[in-house]
N, C-alpha and C positions, 0 to 999 in steps of 0.2 A: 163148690156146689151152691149155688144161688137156690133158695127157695120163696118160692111165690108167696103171697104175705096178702090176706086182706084185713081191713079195720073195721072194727066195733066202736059206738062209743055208748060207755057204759057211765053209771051214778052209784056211788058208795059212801061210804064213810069207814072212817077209820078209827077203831076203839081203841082203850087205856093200853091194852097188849101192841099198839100201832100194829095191828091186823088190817087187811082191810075183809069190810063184808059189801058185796056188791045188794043191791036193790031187786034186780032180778038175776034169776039163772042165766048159766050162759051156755047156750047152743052148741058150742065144743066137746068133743070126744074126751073125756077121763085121758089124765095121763100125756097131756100133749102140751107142748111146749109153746110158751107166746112170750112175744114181746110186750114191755108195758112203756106207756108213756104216763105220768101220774100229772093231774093238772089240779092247783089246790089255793085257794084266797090267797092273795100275798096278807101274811101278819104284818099286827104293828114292828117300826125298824124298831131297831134296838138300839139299845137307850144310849148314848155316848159315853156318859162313865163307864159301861159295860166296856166298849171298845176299847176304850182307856186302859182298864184292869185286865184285858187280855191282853195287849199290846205290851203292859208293863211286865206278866207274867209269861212272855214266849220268849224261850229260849233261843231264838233267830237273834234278838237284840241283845245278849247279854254281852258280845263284843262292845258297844257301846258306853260300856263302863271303865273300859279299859281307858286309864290315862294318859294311854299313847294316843287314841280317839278323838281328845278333847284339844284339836291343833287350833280353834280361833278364840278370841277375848273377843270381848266388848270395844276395845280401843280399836281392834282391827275396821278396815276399810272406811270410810264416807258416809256419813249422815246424810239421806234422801229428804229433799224437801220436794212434797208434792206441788206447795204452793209458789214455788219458784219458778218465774216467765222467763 
């Protein structure tokens, strides 16, 4: 069953509870179901150690430890010289 859909756009803010409270009322009937699209600043990225200290801490990696894992040295393959013609 497709239902016809029209758009509003609306201004709010979002408080300590991440509620959101709209600016004005909204024209809609109590009790009726809507889609939301939420559109918000991009924040500052986050900070690279951050990245790091998740990365070190998820569990997707923990294979990585394993010393079956650990199949190249240092000796392996050829030393790249960029500056070579």
């Amino acid at each position: 069953m497709n239902t016809q859909m029209t758009a509003i756009e609306m201004i709010g803010t979002v408080d300590d509870n991440r509620q959101i409270h709209l600016d004005q009322s909204l024209s809609i009937p109590p009790d009726t179901r809507v889609h939301l699209i939420i559109m918000y600043p991009v924040f500052d990225a986050i900070p690279e150690t951050e990245w790091y200290r998740a990365a070190a801490q998820n569990p997707v990696f923990a294979s990585l430890h394993d010393a079956a894992e650990d199949i190249y040295a240092l000796t392996d393959g050829e030393p790249f010289d960029d500056n070579e013609k």
